[in-house]
C-alpha positions in Angstrom: -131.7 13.8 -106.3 -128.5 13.4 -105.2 -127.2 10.0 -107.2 -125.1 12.0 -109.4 -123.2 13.5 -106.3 -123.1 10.3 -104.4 -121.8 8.2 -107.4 -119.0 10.4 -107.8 -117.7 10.7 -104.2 -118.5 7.2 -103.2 -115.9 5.8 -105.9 -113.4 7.2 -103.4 -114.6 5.6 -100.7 -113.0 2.4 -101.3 -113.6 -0.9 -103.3 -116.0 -3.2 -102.0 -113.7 -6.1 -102.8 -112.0 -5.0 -99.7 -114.9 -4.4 -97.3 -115.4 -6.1 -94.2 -119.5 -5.6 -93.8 -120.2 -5.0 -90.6 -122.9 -7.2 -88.2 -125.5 -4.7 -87.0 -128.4 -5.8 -84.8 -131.8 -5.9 -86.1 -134.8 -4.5 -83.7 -138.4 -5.2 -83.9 -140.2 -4.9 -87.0 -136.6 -5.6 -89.0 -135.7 -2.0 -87.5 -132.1 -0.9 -88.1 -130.8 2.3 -86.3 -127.1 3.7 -86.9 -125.7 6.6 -85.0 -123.6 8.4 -87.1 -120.6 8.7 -84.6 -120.2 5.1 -85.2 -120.6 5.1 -88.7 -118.2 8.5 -89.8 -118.7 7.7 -93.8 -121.8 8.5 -93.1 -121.7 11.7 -91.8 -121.0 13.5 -95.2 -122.5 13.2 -98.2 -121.3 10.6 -100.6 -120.1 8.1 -97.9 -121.2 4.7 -97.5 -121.0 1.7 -95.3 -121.3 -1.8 -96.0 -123.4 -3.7 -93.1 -124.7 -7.1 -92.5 -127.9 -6.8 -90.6 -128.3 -9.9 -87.9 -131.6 -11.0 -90.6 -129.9 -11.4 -93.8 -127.8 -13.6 -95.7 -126.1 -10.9 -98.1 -124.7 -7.2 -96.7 -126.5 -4.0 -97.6 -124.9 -0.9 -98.6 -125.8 2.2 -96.8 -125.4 5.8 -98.8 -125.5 8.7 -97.7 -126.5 11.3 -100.0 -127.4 15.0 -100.1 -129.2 16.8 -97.0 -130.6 14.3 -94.7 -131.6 11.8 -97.5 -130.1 8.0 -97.7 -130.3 4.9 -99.3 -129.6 1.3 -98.7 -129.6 -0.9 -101.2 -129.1 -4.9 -101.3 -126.0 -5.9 -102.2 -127.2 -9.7 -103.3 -127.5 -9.6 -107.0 -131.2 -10.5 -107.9 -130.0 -13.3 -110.4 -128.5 -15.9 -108.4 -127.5 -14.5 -105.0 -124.0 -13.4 -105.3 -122.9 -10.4 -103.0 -122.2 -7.3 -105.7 -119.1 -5.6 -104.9 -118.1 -1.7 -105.6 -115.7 -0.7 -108.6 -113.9 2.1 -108.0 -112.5 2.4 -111.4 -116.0 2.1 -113.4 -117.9 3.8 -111.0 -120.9 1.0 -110.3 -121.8 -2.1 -108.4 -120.2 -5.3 -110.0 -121.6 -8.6 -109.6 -118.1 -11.0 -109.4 -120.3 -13.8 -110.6 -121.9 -13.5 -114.4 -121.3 -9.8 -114.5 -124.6 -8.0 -113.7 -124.0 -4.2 -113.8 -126.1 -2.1 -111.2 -126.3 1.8 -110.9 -125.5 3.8 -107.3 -129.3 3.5 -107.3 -129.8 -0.3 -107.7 -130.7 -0.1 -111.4 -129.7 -2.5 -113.8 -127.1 -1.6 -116.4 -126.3 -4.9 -117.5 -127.2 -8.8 -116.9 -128.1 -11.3 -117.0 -130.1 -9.9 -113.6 -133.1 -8.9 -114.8 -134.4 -7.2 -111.8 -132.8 -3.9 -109.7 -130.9 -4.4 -106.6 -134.2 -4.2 -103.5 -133.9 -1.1 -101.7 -134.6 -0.7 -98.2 -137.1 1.2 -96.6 -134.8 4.4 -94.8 -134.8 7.6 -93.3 -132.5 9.9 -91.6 -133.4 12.1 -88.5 -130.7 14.6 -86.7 -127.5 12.0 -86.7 -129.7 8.9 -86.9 -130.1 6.9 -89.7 -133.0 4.3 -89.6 -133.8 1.6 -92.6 -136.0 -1.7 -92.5 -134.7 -5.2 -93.6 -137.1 -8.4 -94.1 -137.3 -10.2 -91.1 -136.7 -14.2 -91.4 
């Protein structure tokens, strides 16, 4: 619930291509926690952030959708690694490599990935958001 919604209000959040993830510390147990006064995209629905947790390679893109629901996805494209990028004009995750297509939601729409973008483990709580990355 809620993808709908966030796909069409994230589209005017900005183009990937011009993000600038940024680095977010990683706690015990691969434990992120945002406050949302640091993060104001977040604070209504449809807004999303693009972080790069201290434990990973690629970014991951934080969304926040209706109520006190959320979603972080991967943004490194399953098939070989690139970082997928937002586009604003088709409404979906682009992978500037091969083309892989990928839903608000992680789903492939097109390859050659094969598999969905991972999503991470998250929850919201009052103006916290919380979400678990693989520790390496």
């Amino acid at each position: 619930m809620g993808g709908s919604v966030g796909l069409a209000i994230v589209g005017c959040a900005g183009s990937a291509a011009r993000w600038n993830p940024q680095a977010v510390s990683v706690g015990e147990g691969g434990l992120v926690e945002l406050e949302l006064k640091d993060h104001p995209p977040l604070v209504t629905p449809g807004g999303l952030v693009a972080l790069r947790p201290a434990t990973l390679r690629k970014p991951v893109l934080v969304q926040r959708l209706e109520h006190e629901e959320v979603r972080v996805l991967s943004l490194r494209c399953p098939h070989l690694g690139c970082t997928v990028r937002w586009d604003d004009v088709a409404q979906l995750l682009v992978c500037p490599c091969h083309g892989s297509r990928f839903d608000d939601r992680g789903s492939v729409l097109e390859g050659p990935a094969k598999q969905a973008l991972p999503v991470y483990r998250s929850e919201m709580s009052g103006s916290t958001i919380r979400f678990w990355v693989p520790e390496q």
